[in-house]
C-alpha positions in Angstrom: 111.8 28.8 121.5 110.5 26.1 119.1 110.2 26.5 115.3 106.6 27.9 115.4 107.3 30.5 118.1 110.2 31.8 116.4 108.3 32.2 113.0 105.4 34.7 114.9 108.8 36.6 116.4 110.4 36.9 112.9 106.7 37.9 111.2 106.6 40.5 114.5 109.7 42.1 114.4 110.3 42.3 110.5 110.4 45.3 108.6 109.6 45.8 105.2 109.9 49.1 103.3 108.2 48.2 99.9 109.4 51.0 97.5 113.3 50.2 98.3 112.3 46.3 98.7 114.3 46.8 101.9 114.0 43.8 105.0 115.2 44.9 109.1 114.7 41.6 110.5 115.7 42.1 114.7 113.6 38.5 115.7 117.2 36.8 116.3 117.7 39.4 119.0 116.3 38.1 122.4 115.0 41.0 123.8 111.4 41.0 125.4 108.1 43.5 125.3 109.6 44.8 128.7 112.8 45.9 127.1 110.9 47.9 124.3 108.6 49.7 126.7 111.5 50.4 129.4 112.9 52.4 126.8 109.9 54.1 124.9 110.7 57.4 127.3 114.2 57.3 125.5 112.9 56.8 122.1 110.8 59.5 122.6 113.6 61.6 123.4 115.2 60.6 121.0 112.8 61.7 118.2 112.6 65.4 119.4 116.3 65.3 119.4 116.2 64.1 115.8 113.6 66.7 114.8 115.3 69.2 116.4 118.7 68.3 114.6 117.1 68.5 111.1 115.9 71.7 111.8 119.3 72.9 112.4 120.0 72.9 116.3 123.2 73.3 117.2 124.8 69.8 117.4 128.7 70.1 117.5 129.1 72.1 120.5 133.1 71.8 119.8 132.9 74.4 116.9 129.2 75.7 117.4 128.0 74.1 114.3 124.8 72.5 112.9 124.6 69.0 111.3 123.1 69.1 107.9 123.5 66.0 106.2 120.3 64.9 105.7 119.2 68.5 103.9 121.7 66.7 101.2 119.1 64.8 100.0 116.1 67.1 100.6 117.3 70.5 100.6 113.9 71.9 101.4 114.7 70.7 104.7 117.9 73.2 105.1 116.8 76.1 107.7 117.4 78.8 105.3 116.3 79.5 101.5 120.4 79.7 100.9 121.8 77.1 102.4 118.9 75.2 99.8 119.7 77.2 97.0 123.6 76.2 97.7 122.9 72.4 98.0 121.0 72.2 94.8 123.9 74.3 93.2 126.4 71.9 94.2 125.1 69.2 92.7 124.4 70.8 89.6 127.4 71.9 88.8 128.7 68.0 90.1 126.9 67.2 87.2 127.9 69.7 85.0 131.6 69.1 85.4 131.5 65.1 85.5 129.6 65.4 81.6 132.5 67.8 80.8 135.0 65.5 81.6 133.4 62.6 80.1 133.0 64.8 76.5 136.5 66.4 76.9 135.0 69.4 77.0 137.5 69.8 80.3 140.8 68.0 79.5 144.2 67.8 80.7 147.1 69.6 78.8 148.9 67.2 76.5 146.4 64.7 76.7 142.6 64.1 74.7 140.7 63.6 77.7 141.2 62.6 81.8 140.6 58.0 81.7 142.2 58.6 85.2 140.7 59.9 88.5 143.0 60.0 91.8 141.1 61.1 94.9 143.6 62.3 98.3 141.6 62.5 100.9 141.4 60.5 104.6 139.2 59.4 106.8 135.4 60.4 105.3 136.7 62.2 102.3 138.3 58.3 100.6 136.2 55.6 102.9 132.9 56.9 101.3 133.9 57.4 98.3 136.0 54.0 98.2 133.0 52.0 99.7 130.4 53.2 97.0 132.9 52.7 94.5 133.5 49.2 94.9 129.9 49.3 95.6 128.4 50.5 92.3 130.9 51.7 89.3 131.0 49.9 86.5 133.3 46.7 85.2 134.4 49.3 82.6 133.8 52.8 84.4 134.2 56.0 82.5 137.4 56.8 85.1 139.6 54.0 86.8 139.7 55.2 90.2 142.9 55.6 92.8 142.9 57.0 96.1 146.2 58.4 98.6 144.3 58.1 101.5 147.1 57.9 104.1 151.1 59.5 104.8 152.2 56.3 103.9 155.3 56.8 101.6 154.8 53.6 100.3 151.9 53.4 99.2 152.0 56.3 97.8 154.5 54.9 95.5 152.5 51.8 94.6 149.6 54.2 93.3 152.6 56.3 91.2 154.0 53.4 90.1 150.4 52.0 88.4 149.7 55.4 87.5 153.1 55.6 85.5 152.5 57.5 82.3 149.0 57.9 83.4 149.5 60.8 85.4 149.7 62.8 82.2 145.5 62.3 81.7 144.7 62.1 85.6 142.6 64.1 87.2 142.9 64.9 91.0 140.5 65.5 93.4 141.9 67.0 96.8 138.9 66.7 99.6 139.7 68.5 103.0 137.5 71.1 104.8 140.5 73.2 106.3 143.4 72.4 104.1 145.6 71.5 107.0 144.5 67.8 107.3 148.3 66.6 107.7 147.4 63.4 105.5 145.7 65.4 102.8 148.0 68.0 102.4 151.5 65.6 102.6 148.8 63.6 99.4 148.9 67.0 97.7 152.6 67.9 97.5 153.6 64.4 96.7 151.4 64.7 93.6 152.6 67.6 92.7 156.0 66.3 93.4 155.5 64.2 90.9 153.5 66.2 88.6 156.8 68.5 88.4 159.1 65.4 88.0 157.1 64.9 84.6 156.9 68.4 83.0 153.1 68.9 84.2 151.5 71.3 85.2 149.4 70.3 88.3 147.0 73.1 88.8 145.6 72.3 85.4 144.8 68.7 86.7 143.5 69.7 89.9 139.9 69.9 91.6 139.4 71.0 95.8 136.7 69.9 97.3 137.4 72.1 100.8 135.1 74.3 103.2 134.8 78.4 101.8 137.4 80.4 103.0 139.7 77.4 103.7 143.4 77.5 102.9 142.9 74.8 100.3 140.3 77.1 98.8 142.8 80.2 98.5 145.2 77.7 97.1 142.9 76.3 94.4 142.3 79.6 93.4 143.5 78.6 90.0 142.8 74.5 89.7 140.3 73.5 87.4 137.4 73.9 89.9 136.5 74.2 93.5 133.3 72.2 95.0 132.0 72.8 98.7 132.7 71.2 101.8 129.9 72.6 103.7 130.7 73.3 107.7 127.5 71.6 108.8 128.2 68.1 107.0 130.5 65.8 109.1 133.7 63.5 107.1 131.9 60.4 108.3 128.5 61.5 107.1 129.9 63.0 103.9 129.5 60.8 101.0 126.4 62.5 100.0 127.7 65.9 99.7 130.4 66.7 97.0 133.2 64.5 98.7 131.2 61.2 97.4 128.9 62.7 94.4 131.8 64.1 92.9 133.9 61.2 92.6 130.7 59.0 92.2 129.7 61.4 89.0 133.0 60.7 87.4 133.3 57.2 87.5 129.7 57.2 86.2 127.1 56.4 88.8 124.3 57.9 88.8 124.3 60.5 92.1 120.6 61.4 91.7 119.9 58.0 92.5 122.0 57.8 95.2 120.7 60.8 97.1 116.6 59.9 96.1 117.7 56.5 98.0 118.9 58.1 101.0 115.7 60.6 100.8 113.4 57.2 100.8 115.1 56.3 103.8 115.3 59.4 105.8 111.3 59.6 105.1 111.1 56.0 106.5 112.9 57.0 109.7 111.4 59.9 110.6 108.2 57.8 111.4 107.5 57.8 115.5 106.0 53.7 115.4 109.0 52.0 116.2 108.0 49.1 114.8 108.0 50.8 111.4 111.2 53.1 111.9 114.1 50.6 110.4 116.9 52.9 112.0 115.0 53.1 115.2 114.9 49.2 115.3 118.5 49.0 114.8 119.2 51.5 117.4 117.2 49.4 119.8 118.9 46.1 118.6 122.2 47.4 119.3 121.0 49.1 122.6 120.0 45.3 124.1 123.2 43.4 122.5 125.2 45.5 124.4 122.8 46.6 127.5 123.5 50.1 126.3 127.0 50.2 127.5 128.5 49.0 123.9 129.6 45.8 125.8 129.6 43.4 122.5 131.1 44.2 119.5 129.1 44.5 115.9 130.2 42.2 113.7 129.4 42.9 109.7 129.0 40.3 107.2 127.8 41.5 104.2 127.1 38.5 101.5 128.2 40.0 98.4 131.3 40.9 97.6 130.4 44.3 96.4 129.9 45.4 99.7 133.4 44.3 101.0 134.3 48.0 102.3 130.5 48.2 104.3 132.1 47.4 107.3 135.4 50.0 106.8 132.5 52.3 106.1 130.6 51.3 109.3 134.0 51.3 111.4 134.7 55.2 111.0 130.7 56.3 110.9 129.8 54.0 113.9 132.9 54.2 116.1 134.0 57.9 115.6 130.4 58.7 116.2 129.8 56.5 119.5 133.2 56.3 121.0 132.8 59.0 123.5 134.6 59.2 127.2 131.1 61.5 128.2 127.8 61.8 128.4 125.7 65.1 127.3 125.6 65.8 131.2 129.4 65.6 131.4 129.7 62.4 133.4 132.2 59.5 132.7 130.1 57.3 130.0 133.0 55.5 128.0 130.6 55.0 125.6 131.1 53.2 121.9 130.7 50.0 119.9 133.5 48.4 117.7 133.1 46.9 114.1 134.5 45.1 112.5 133.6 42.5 109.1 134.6 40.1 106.3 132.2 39.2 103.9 130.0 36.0 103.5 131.1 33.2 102.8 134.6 34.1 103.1 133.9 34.7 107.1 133.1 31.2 107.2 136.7 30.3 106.7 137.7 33.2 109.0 136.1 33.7 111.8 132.8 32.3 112.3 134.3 29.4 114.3 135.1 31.7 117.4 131.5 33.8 116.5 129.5 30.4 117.0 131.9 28.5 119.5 134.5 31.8 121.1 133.3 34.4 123.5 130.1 35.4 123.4 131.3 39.4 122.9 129.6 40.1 119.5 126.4 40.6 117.6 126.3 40.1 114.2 124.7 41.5 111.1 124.0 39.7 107.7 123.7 41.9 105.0 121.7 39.8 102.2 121.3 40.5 98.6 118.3 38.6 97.0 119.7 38.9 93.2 122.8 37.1 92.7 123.7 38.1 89.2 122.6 40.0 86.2 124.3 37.5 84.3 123.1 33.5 83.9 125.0 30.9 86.0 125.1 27.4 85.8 123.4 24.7 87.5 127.0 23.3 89.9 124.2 20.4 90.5 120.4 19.5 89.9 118.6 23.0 91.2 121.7 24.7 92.6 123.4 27.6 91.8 126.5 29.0 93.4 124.1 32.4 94.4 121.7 29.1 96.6 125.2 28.5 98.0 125.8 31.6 99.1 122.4 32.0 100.5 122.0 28.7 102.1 125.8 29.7 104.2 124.0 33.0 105.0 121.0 31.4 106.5 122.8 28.4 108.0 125.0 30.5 109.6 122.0 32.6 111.0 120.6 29.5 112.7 124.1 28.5 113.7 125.2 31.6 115.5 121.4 31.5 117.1 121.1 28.0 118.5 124.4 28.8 120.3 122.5 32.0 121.5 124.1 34.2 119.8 122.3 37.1 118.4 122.2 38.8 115.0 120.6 41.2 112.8 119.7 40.5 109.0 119.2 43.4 106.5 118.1 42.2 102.9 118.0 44.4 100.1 117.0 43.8 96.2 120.5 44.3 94.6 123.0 46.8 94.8 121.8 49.5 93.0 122.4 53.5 93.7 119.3 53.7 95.4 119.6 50.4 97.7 123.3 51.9 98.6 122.0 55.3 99.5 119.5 54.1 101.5 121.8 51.8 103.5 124.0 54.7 103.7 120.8 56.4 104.9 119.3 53.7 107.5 122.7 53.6 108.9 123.3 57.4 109.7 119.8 57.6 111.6 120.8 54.2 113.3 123.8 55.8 114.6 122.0 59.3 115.5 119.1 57.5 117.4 121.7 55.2 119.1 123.2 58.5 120.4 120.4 59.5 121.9 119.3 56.1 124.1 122.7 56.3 125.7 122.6 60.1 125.7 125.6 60.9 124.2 126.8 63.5 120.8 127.5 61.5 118.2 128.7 64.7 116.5 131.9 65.7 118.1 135.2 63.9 118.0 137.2 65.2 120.7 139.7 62.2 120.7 140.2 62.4 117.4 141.5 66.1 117.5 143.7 64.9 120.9 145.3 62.6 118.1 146.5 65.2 115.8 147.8 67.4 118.7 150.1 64.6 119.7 151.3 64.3 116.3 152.0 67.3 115.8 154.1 67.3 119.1 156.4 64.5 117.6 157.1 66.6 114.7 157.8 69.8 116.7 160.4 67.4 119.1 161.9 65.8 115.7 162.6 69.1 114.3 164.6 70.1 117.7 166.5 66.6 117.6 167.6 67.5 113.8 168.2 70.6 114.1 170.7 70.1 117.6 172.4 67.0 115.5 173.1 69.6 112.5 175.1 71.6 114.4 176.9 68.9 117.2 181.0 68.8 116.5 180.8 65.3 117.2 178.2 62.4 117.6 175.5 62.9 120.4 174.5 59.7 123.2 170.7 59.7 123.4 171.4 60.8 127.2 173.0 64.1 125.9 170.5 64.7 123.3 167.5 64.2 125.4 169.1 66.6 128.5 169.5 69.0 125.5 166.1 68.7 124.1 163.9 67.4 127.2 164.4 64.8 129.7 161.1 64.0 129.9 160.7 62.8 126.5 164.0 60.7 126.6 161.6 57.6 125.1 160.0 60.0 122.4 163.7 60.9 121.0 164.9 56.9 121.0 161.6 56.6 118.8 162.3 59.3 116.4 165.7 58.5 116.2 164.9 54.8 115.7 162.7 56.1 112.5 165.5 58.3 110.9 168.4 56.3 111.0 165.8 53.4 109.4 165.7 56.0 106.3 169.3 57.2 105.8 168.5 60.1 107.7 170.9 60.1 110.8 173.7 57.5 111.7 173.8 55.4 114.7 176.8 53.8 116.8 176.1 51.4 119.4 173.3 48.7 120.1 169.3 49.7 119.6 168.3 46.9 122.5 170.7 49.1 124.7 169.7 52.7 124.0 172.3 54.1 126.8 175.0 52.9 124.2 173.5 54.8 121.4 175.2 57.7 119.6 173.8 59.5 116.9 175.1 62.0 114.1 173.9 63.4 110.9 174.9 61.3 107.5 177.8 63.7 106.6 179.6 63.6 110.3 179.2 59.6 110.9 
């Protein structure tokens, strides 16, 4: 296509959303008019299905539930006057607590006020949060923020160890729906572990954001304060309820902004002329990249180092949301679309040598912010500025990746503001919702992700047995004779566990690990 023909596509299929400044621009994307009306039946479909969602169908057929998120930022969109009344609540009192903090008005025990803010959460209750953090607080925000966001005992320590005598004037956000989220609640008594290791007293340091009713809940009973984790709102489509606006109102950032962003947005994609529905365009992008089958992978590269954690973000909201093994009429789909992302222009010493030149498995998306800095910058030559160098690798490496015909996507906002993040948030939850529905799938269940958890748990159960046979064994115990004693079956299982105990002082071993027949094993005390 020469230089002209290609300048008609790109005034054709881009998007501009004036109030947010926002650009969609899907011209790199060689798809034809016959692709767009082979699938208008489906995008048809999928705008009923859409409709029918916001007026609060049932959508997660796993646990009967609705899926509310976008009444989050127009609650006069929730089906019933109370489930309004309690949006609008939440926020408020967000508000409410976050200016208490900052005042001292609420303040921790032997300290003048809370500098510190630790979330434990996993999943959607820290990537949210995390992404609009690095995102949007400021270079001095009113809390420095830290997150446990795994069972890792390690890190766990790194964040104690830069707490240190922090702790004292730290507040602590718990986020989890049920309570029972293994990583969340392991979080919560390792903080209070060390809460008690230091004379505090942890309750009075403590905020739950969890679902009404929820063991957490009963727990918090008396914490500083409980915030709602409403039933109908998703972890990956959370950050605009009180898991993100809570830690967002802390650190400072303005939430009302936020939310008013994603309400532009979810106005702008409720419109039914595709060319002038941003999220339906995207849908339809990623439809043709990978002929609806998720054959190529989505490859973020946002151009700004503020938005580093987009594609983390993008990882759990797209892939929990698309990775499915059926279709809504039950058949065998294997459905999904991996992300994954650096950021420009620090891809460019990556990866982009195998995007241009490698296997033609992805499509990419350039994420481009027009305002480099609020501050001035030098001229680094006659004319140039290191924000024209950034911009000149982000558009050379558009035309790069093209005239090797490889397709890409380019969204440009203004800056990063809360209203430009809240509608990317926004544009990318429809995106994902209108995708569902061209490949006819429910982008609002996570069956595999439950199948996960059950396994673990399973581990667990079999270690207990392991320990508890080895406790009271007269003598040391070959991995044969433990595994006839505990289950044959999981002979490998056992060798694994074992492996992971004796690496922490917590059984000893005779004999060789790359011959596990040799093997013997005994508590500490008996070796």
């Amino acid at each position: 296509m020469d230089a002209i023909a290609l300048w008609q596509r790109y005034q054709h299929w881009l998007y501009h959303h004036e109030a947010l400044g926002l650009f969609v621009d899907i011209s790199r994307m060689r798809f034809d008019d016959a692709f767009i009306a082979g699938l208008n039946s489906r995008w048809q479909a999928a705008l009923v299905a859409m409709a029918a969602l916001e007026a609060g169908a049932i959508a997660n057929p796993d646990e009967h539930r609705m899926v509310g998120h976008y009444w989050l930022r127009n609650p006069d969109l929730a089906p019933t006057p109370a489930l309004a009344a309690s949006i609008r609540q939440t926020v408020d009192a967000i508000q409410t607590f976050a200016r208490n903090i900052h005042t001292g008005v609420v303040r921790p025990p032997t300290a003048t006020r809370f500098s510190t803010l630790l979330c434990v959460g996993i999943g959607g209750s820290a990537l949210g949060p995390q992404f609009v953090s690095q995102c949007l607080a400021d270079p001095a925000p009113a809390m420095d923020l830290y997150f446990i966001d795994n069972t890792d005992p390690d890190g766990m320590d790194g964040v104690f160890d830069r707490l240190g005598d922090r702790l004292a004037e730290t507040l602590v956000v718990i986020t989890s729906k049920s309570g029972g989220t293994p990583e969340t609640a392991n979080g919560l008594q390792e903080v209070q572990h060390q809460c008690t290791l230091r004379g505090l007293d942890f309750a009075q340091q403590a905020v739950a954001v969890t679902g009404e009713g929820s063991a957490l809940e009963q727990r918090a009973a008396t914490w500083l304060a409980r915030f709602p984790m409403h039933d109908w709102v998703g972890g990956r489509t959370s950050e605009l309820s009180a898991v993100g606006l809570l830690p967002a109102a802390l650190q400072g950032i303005d939430i009302q902004e936020l939310l008013m962003g994603a309400q532009i947005m979810d106005d702008a994609t409720r419109n039914p002329d595709l060319g002038q529905n941003p999220a339906g365009l995207l849908a339809h992008a990623w439809y043709f990249a990978g002929n609806g089958k998720g054959t190529k992978d989505m490859v973020i590269l946002p151009y700004k180092d503020r938005l580093l954690l987009f594609s983390r973000y993008l990882q759990q909201l797209v892939m929990e949301s698309l990775g499915k093994e059926r279709d809504l009429d039950g058949a065998i789909a294997h459905q999904g679309i991996a992300v994954y992302g650096n950021k420009g222009s620090t891809d460019q010493h990556a990866y982009v040598q195998q995007l241009r030149e490698g296997i033609p498995n992805f499509f990419a998306t350039f994420i481009e912010v027009l305002k480099d800095s609020d501050r001035p910058h030098p001229y680094l030559e006659p004319h140039v500025t290191s924000g024209d160098y950034l911009s000149g690798l982000l558009q050379g490496t558009r035309q790069a990746l093209y005239d090797n015909g490889r397709d890409s996507i380019t969204i440009t906002i203004p800056d990063v503001t809360p209203r430009t993040v809240g509608a990317l948030i926004a544009l990318y939850e429809r995106a994902v919702g209108f995708y569902a529905s061209l490949v006819n799938i429910n982008a609002y269940h996570q069956p595999g992700v439950e199948a996960g958890k059950k396994a673990a748990n399973e581990i667990l159960s079999l270690q207990k047995r392991i320990l508890t046979f080895l406790e009271t064994a007269p003598t040391p115990q070959g991995l044969v004779e433990i595994s006839q004693h505990i289950d044959p079956q999981r002979i490998e299982s056992i060798y694994l566990i074992l492996r992971h105990l004796h690496s922490n002082g917590r059984v000893a071993s005779t004999g060789v690990w790359h011959q596990p027949h040799s093997l013997r094993f005994a508590m500490p005390s008996a070796s």
